[in-house]
N, C-alpha and C positions, 0 to 999 in steps of 0.2 A: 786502714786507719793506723793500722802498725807502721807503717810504711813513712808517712807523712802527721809529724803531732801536729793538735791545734795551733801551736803559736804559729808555724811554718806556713798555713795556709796562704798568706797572704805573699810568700815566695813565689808561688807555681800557678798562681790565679786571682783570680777576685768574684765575688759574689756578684756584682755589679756596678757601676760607676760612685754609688754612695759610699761603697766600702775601700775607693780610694783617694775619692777628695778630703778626707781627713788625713791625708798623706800615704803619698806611696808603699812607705816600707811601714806602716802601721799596722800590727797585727787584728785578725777581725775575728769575730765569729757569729753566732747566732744567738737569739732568744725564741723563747717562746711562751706565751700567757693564755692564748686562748687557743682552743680547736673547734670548727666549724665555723657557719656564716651565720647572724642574722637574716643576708636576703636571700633571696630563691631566685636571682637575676635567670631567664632563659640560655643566656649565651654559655652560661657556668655550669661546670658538672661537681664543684668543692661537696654540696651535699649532698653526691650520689658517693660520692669514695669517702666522704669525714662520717657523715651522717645528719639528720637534720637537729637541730637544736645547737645552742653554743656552752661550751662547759671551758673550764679553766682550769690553771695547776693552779694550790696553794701558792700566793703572792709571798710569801719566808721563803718557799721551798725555789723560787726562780731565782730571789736573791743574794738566795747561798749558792747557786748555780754561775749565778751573775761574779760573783765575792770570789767564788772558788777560781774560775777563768778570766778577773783580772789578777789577785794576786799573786797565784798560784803559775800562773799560765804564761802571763804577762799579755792578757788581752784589754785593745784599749779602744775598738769599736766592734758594735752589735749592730745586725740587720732581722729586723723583726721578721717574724713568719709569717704571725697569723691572718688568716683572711677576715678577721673581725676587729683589730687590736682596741678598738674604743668600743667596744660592746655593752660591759657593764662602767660605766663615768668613775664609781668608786673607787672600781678593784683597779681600773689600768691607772688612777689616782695615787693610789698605795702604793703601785711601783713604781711611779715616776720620782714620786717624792724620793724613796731610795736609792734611786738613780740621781739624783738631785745630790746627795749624800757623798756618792761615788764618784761624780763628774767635780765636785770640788777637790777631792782626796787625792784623786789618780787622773782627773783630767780628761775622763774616757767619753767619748762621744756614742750615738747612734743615729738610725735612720730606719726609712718602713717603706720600702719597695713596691710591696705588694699596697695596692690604691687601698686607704681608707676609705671611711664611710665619711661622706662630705657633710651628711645630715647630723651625725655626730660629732662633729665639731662644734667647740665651744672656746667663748675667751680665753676661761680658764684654765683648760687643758691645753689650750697652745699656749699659754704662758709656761705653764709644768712642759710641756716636749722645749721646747727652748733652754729655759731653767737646766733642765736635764742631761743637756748636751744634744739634744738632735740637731742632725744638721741638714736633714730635707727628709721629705715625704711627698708620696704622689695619693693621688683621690680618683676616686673611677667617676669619671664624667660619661665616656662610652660613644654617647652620641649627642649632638645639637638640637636632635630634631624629635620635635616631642611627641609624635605619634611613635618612634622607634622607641622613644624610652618607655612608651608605655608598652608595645607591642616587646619586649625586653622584659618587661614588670620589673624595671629599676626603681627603687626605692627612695626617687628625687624626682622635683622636679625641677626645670629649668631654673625659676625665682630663685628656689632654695639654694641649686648650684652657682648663681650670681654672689649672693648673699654669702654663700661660703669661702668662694675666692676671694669676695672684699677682705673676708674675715683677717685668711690667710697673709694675703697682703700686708696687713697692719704689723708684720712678723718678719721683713727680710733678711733676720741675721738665718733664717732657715731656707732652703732650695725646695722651693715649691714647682708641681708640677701636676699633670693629670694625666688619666688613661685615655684613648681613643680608639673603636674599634671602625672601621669602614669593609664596606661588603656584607652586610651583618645578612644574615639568612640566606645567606644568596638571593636579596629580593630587594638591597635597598638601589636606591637609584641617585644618578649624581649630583641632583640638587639636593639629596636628604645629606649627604657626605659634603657638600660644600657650605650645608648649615652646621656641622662638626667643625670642619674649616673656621668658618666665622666665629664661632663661639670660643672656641680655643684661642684667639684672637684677641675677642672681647675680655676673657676671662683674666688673663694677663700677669699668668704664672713666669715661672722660671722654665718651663720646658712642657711641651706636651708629646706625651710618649704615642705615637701610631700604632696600631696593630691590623692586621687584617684579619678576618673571621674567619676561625676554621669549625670545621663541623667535630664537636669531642667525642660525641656519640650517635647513635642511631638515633636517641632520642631526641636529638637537637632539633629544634622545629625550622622546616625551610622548606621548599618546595617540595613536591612528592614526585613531581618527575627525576631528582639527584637520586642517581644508582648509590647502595652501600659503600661502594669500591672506592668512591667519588670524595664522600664523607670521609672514606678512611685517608684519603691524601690530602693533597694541598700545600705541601709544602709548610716551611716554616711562617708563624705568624708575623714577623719580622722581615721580608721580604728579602735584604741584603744580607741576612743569618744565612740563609738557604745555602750560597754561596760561596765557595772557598777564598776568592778574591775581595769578597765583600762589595759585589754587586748587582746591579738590578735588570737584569738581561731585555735588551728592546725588541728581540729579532723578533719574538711571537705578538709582539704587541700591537694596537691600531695606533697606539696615539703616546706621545710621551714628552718629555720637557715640559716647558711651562705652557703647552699647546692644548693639553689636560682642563684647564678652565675654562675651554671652548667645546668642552662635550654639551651635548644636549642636557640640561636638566631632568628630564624623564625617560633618558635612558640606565639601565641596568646593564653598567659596566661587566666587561668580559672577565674572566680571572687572571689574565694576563696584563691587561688592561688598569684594573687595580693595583698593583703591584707599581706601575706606571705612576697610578694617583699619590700613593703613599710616600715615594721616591719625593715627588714636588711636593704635599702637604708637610712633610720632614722636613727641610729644605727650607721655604720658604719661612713655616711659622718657627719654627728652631734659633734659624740661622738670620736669615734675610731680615725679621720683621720680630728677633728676639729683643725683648725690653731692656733688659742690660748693656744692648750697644747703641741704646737711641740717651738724647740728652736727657741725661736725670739717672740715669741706669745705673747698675754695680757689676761690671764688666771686670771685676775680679771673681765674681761667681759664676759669671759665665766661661772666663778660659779653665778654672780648677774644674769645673762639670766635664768641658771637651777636651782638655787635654789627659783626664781620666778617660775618655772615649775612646782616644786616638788609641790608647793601649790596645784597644778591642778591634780598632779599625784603620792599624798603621798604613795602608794600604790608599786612605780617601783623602786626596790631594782637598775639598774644599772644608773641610773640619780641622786642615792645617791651617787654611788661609784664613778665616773664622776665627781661629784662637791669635793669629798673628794680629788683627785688625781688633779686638779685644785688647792683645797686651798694648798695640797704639793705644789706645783710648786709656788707657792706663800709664801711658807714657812711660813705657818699660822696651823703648826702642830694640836693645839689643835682644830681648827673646822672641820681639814681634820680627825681626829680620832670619832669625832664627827657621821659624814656621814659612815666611816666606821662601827661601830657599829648600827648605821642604816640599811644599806647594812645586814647586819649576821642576825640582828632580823628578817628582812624582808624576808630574802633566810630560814630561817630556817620553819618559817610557811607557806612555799609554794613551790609545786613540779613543779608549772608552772613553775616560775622565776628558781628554779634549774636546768630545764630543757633548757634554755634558755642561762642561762648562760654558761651551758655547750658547748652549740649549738656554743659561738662564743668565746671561750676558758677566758674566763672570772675572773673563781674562782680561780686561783691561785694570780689573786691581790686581792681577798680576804683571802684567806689562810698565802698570806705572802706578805701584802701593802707594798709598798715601804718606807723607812725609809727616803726616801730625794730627792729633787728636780732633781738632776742627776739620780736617780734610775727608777723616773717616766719617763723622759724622754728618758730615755734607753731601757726602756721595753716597751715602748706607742711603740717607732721607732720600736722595734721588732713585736709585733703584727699589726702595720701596712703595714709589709711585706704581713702578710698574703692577701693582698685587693691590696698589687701594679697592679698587671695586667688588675685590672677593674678602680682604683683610678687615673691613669699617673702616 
């Protein structure tokens, strides 16, 4: 901590993509208001390490925390911690307001990484998190399919998660997005996973984050034939984290590209195999079939989101081509040619990503980029054909 002060942070890292679409050289750091969860979700171990019940710090005592690390510090975004942060409506009320206070004075924005509770969402608080400077939030959806959600004991149901994206919706100066987990117990099967697919779709946020299910503990409920050893691996829940390249390895796999939506419905994908699904679920509902680049969209919050990404993933020739076809639609020619000749360098020194690209008809917007904002949007609709019968 000697080593590196808070202002510096945001030199040598970043907490996550929130903590740099308020701009790159923007100092960041953290809050915190609440410890523990309200829910007892199964996949989650928070109240086997926080403990169960939820308690809070004095709301003065975060804001002189908050007071002390803009003025003092010169910090000008926070990324929330807690795994509850709308628990009590009042209290996380009382700090918004003061954040309210602060985001006029000094400008400072926020964001909440960690998925809120979608059920505790209300008009009013998302008018106070906007008001206050946030500039996105993700919500734990998990899964589509609502025997998993209950088999989960998440604390929502389908309607209710409808009903909360609309809410969200009504809010776009904020980057909305949700959680997904797929493989969940090592039991679910791939039509339960292409109803996650579809809903994420339906749902029609700013981003839907993937994970694949790892086992946290022994305690975690899954089959009883998985050895302990089993549970204790898996890899990263990010499948392309795993990696030092920042990719998603085919050689152990049965099945990969967009050939993935041709698995059986009642099979129970391999663990290799999954990592396969997450790759194209990414991909598709992200990139291919994200809202921001179809007519009506705000395709400037979508390249600040990936070009915050690329930091993490300078490596993924189609997250360049993606922000390039964004800044077209934006009609910001010279940074969209920019990312395209990124895109060429990148595919040229690598038979992975050629292979990849191939995989989801790709290189022909590289061969021959669209020249204009009508063009991208013409051809995004055409290759989104391909995904209608899984997309709605």
């Amino acid at each position: 901590f000697d080593l590196i002060p808070t202002e510096d942070y945001h030199r040598v890292g970043c907490l996550n993509p929130y903590s740099r679409i308020s701009g790159q050289d923007t100092p960041f750091s953290v809050l915190q208001l609440f410890r523990g969860c309200t829910a007892k979700c199964d996949f989650c171990d928070v109240n086997n390490f926080m403990g169960n019940g939820v308690r809070h710090f004095p709301v003065e005592e975060v804001v002189k925390e908050i007071t002390y690390l803009v003025e003092e510090r010169g910090i000008r975004h926070f990324d929330v911690l807690d795994d509850a942060f709308l628990a009590n409506k009042h209290v996380v009320s009382e700090l918004l307001k003061e954040l309210v206070k602060l985001k006029q004075k000094y400008g400072i924005t926020w964001s909440s990484n960690n998925g809120l509770i979608a059920t505790q969402l209300t008009e009013e608080l998302l008018e106070l998190m906007r008001d206050s400077g946030c500039v996105g939030f993700r919500i734990g959806v998990e899964s589509g399919n609502p025997q998993m959600l209950r088999r989960m004991r998440k604390p929502a149901t389908l309607s209710k998660l409808y009903k909360a994206a609309a809410l969200m919706n009504r809010f776009p100066e904020m980057f909305t997005g949700a959680n997904y987990i797929i493989g969940l117990f090592g039991e679910e099967t791939f039509g339960q996973m292409l109803e996650s697919f579809r809903v994420s779709c339906e749902l029609n946020l700013d981003w839907a984050s993937w994970a694949t299910f790892q086992f946290t503990s022994n305690r975690t409920p899954g089959p009883k034939d998985i050895k302990l050893e089993e549970r204790k691996g898996g890899g990263d829940f990010v499948p392309s984290k795993g990696d030092t390249q920042r990719q998603v390895d085919e050689k152990q796999a049965n099945v990969s590209g967009s050939t993935i939506f041709k698995l059986p419905e009642d099979q129970v994908p391999a663990a290799e195999d999954i990592k396969q699904i997450w790759f194209a679920f990414n991909l598709v509902s992200n990139f291919i079939n994200n809202k921001n680049l179809k007519e009506g969209g705000r395709p400037e919050k979508f390249t600040s989101w990936v070009e915050a990404l690329i930091i993490t993933y300078p490596k993924n020739p189609y997250m360049f081509l993606f922000a390039g076809l964004g800044r077209m639609i934006s009609e910001q020619k010279d940074l969209a040619d920019q990312h395209v000749r990124m895109t060429k360098e990148l595919l040229s020194n690598s038979d992975y990503w050629k292979n990849r690209f191939e995989q989801f008809n790709l290189g022909n917007f590289v061969d021959h980029f669209p020249d204009n904002k009508s063009q991208v949007l013409k051809r995004m609709a055409a290759l989104r054909e391909e995904y209608k019968p899984w997309t709605g």
